[in-house]
C-alpha positions in Angstrom: -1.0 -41.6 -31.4 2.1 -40.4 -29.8 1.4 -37.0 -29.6 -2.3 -37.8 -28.2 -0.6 -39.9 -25.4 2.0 -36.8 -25.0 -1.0 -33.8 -24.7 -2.9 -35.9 -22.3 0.2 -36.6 -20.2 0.8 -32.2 -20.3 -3.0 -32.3 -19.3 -2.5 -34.2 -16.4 1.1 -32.6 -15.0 0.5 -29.8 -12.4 -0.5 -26.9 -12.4 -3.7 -27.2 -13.7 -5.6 -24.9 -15.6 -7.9 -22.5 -13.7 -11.4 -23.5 -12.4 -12.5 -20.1 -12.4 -11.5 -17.2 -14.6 -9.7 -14.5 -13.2 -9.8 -10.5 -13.5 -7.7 -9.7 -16.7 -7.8 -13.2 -18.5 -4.9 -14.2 -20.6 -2.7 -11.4 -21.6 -1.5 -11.0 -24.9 1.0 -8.8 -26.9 -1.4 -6.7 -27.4 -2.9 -4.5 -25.5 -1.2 -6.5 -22.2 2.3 -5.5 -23.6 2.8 -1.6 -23.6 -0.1 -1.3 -20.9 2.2 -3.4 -19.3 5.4 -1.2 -19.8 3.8 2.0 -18.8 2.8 0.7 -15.2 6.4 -0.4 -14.8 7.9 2.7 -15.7 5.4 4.8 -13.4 5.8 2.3 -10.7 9.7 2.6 -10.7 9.6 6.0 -11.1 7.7 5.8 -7.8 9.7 3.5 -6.0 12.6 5.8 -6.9 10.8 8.8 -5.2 9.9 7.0 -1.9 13.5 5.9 -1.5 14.5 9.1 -2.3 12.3 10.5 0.1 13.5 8.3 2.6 17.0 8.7 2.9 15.9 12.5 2.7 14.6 12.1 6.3 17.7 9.6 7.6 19.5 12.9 6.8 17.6 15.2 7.8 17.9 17.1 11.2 14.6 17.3 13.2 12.7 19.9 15.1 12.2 19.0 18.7 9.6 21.2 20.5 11.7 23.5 22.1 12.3 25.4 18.9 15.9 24.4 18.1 16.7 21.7 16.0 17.9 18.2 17.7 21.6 19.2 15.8 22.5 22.6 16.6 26.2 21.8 15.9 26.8 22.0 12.9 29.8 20.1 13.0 27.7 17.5 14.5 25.1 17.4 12.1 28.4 17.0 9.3 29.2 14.0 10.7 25.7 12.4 11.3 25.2 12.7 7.3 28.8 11.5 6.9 28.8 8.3 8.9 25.0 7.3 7.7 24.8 6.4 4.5 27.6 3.9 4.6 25.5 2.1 7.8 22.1 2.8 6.2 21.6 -0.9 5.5 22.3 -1.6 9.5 19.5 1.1 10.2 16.0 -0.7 10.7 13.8 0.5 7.9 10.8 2.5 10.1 7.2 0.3 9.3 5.5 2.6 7.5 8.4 3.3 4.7 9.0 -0.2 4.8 5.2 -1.4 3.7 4.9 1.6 0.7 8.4 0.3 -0.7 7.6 -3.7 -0.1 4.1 -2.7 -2.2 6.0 -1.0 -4.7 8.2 -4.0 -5.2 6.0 -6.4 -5.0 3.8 -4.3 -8.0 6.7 -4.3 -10.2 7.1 -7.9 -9.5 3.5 -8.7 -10.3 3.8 -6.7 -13.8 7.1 -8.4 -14.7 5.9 -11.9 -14.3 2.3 -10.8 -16.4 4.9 -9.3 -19.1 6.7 -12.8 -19.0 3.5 -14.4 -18.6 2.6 -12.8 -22.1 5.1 -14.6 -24.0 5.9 -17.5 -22.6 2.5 -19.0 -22.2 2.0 -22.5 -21.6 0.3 -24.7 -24.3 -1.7 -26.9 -21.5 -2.6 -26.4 -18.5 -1.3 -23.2 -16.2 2.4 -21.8 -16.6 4.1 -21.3 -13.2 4.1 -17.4 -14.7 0.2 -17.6 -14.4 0.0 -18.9 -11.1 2.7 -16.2 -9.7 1.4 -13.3 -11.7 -2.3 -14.0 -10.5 -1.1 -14.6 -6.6 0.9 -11.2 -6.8 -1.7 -8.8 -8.3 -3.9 -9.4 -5.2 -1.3 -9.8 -2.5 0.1 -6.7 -3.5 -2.5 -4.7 -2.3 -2.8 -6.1 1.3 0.0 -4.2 2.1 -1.8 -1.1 1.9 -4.2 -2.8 3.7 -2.4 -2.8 6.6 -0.4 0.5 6.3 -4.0 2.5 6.2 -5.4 1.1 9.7 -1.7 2.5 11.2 -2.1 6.0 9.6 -5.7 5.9 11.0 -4.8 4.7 14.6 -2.3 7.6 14.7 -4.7 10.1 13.3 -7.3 9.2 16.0 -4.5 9.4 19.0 -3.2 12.7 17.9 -7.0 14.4 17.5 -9.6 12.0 19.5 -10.7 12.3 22.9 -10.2 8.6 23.1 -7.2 8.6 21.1 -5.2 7.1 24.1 -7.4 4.5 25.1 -5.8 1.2 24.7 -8.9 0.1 22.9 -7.6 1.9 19.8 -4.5 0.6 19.5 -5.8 -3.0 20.4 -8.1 -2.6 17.2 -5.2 -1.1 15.0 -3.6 -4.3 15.3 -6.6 -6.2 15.2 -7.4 -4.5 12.0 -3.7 -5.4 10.3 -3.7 -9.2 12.0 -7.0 -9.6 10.2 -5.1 -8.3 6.8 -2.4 -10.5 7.6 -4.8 -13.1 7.9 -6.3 -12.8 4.9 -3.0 -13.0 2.5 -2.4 -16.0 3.5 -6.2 -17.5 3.4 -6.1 -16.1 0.0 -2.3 -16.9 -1.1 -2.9 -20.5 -0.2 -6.1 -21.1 -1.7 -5.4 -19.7 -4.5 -2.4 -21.5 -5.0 -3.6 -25.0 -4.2 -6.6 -24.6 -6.4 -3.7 -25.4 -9.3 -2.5 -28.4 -8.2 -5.9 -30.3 -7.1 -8.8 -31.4 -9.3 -11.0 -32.8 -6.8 -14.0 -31.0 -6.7 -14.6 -30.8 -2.7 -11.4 -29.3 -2.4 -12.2 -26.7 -4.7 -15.1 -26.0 -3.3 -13.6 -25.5 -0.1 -10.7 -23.3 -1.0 -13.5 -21.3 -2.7 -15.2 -20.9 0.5 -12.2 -19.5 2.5 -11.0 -17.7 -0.3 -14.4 -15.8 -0.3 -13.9 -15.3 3.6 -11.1 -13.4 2.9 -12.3 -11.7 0.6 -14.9 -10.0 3.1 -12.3 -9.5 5.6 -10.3 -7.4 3.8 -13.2 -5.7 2.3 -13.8 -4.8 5.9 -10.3 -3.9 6.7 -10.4 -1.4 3.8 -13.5 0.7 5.6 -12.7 0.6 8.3 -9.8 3.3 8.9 -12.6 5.7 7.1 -14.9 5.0 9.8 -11.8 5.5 12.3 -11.6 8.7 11.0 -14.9 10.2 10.8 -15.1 9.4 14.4 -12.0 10.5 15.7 -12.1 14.0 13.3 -15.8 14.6 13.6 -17.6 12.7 16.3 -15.2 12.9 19.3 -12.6 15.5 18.9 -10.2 16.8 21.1 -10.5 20.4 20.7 -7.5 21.9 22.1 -5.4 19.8 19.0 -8.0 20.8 16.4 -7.9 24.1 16.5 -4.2 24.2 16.9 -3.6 22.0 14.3 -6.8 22.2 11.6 -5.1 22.5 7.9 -3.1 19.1 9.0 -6.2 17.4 10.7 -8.1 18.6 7.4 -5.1 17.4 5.3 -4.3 14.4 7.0 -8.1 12.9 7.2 -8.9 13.4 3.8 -5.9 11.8 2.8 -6.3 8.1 5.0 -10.3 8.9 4.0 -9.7 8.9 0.1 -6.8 5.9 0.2 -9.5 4.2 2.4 -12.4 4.5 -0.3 -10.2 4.0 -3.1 -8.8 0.5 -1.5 -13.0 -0.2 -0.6 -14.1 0.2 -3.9 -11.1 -1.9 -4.8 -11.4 -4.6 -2.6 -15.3 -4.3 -3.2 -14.8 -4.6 -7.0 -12.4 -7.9 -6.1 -15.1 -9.4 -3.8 -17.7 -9.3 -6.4 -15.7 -10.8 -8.9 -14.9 -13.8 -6.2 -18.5 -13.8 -5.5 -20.2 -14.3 -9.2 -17.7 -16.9 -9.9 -17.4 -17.1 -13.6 -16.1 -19.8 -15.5 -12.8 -19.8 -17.0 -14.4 -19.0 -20.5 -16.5 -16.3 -19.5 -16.2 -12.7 -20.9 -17.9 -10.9 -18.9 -17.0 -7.0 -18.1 -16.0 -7.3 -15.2 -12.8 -9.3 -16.1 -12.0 -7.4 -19.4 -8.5 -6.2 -19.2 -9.4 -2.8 -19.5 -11.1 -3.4 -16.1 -8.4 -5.2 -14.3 -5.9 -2.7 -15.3 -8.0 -0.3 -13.6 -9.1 -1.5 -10.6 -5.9 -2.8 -9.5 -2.4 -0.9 -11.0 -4.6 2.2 -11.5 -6.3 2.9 -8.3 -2.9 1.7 -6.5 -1.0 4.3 -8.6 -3.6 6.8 -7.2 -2.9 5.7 -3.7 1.2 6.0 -4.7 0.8 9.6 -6.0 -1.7 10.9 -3.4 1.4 9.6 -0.7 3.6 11.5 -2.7 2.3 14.5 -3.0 1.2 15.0 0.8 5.1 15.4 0.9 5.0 18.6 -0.9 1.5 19.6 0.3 2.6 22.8 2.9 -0.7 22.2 4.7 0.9 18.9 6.2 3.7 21.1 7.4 4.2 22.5 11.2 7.5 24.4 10.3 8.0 27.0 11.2 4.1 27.9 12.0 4.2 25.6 15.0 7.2 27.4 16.6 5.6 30.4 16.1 2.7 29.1 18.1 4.9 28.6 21.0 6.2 32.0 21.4 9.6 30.7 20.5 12.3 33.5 19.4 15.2 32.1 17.9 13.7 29.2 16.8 11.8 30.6 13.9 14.7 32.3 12.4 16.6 28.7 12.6 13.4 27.0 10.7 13.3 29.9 8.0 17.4 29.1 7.3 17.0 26.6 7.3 14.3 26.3 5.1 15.7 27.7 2.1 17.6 24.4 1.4 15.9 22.5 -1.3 15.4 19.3 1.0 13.4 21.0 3.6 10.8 22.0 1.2 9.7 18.6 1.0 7.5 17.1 4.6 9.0 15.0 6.6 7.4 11.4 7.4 6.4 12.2 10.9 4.8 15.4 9.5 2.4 13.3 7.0 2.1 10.5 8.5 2.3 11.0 12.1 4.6 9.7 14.6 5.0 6.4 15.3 4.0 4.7 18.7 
């Protein structure tokens, strides 16, 4: 009789168990557990990269567009790379940078709690691993969310007619408030539907979870859209024929992210949409699924920002120089080219300036 009295006192302590069942189910040893393992190694090795990549550009010296780097002096240059790493923490991370790296941590956290979550589950009820572990896996992504709008609002004011119209800029940050938004309709919701039982609350937090489900469905197309139109519907011509490989380059890279996040975020609103209960087994929350539609297609996104840094389309050294009728300038880029670090693009190169 005790231990009657005891489960139904673990039944009713907080968090509760799930109303609805949720992409990936339970994990278990196995499969969850190397599946698991893999991620975080291929995630780390990727956070590794980008912050490799990053202090590559703190210490890298620029091209301005008079040909000559912004450090001729060498000495100069010396003693910009000697003094920066020891104040790189007082150096404000630039946004862009800063969101891929927050995602990247935020994945590896959302791994590491469903790895915890895989042997240390809770006998009734909802663990506090469950609840983080199914907050983080979507949050995650919302990040990207926002950093894809950005890359498309500077695509369209480097190669749009209407590029500088304050009208783009005004739905660039519409776009990412919207995102914003969202995370923490969703976060919220989410979490409260684990510590309530009353049915019209439930309901409710369904209903505005749902909501933002749509809105970032619609964040996640729309930087494809921005795209198309700037590229292809209202160019400016001078900059695309100037500049074509990197207009090419650079809209079939926010293009791709954006479909890959759309049929992500569409695959997500579905699932919120049919509702399942939390015994159902249907396909769409296998955990062959889950994996795949969320740490898969965000490892895509990770690589495909990885390996525009490599890709010499993106690049407008020393071609651009050459352009401009410079003369010395193009015998700087070439040396100074041939160290390793140069090889790789720049941010501003990839991505765009910022602005």
């Amino acid at each position: 009789m005790a231990t009657t009295n005891s489960n139904l006192s673990q039944n009713d302590d907080p968090p509760f168990p799930a109303s609805e069942a949720h992409m990936g189910g339970v994990p278990t040893p196995i499969p969850d557990t190397p599946v698991i393992i893999i991620f975080l190694i291929l995630f780390a090795v990727a956070l590794g990269l980008e912050t490799l990549l990053y202090r590559l550009d703190c210490t890298r010296a620029p091209f301005n567009g008079n040909g000559n780097n912004d450090e001729d002096d060498d000495s100069h240059y010396y003693h910009r790379r000697r003094y920066l790493s020891r104040f790189l923490i007082l150096h404000p991370f630039p946004l862009l940078p800063a969101l891929r790296i927050t995602f990247l941590l935020t994945r590896l956290a959302a791994l590491a709690t469903r790895l915890a979550w895989t042997y240390h589950p809770r006998a009734h009820g909802a663990s506090d691993l469950e609840v983080a572990s199914t907050i983080l896996a979507p949050a995650g992504s919302v990040l990207l969310l926002i950093a894809n709008p950005l890359l498309a609002r500077r695509f369209a004011r480097d190669y749009a007619a209407f590029g500088p119209h304050p009208a783009v800029v005004r739905t660039a940050r519409a776009a990412v408030f919207c995102a914003v938004v969202s995370l923490v309709m969703g976060v919220s919701t989410h979490a409260d539907a684990y510590f309530t039982r009353e049915r019209e609350e439930l309901d409710r937090g369904r209903s505005v979870r749902l909501v933002a489900e749509c809105i970032r469905l619609a964040v996640a197309l729309l930087p494809v859209l921005a795209v198309l139109v700037s590229g292809w519907g209202f160019p400016l011509q001078e900059e695309v024929e100037r500049d074509r490989p990197r207009l090419q380059s650079r809209g079939a890279m926010i293009c791709g992210v954006g479909l890959l996040l759309t049929l992500q975020q569409g695959f997500r609103t579905g699932v919120a949409f049919e509702g399942s209960g939390p015994q159902s087994r249907a396909w769409f929350l296998h955990k062959a699924t889950y994996y795949c539609f969320v740490y898969l297609i965000d490892l895509m996104i990770v690589s495909w920002f990885l390996a525009a840094r490599l890709d010499r389309r993106f690049r407008r050294r020393p071609a651009e120089l050459k352009a401009k009728g410079v003369q010395d300038g193009p015998k700087k880029a070439l040396k100074r080219l041939e160290r390793w670090r140069d090889r790789v693009n720049s941010e501003k190169e990839v991505f765009g300036d910022s602005g």
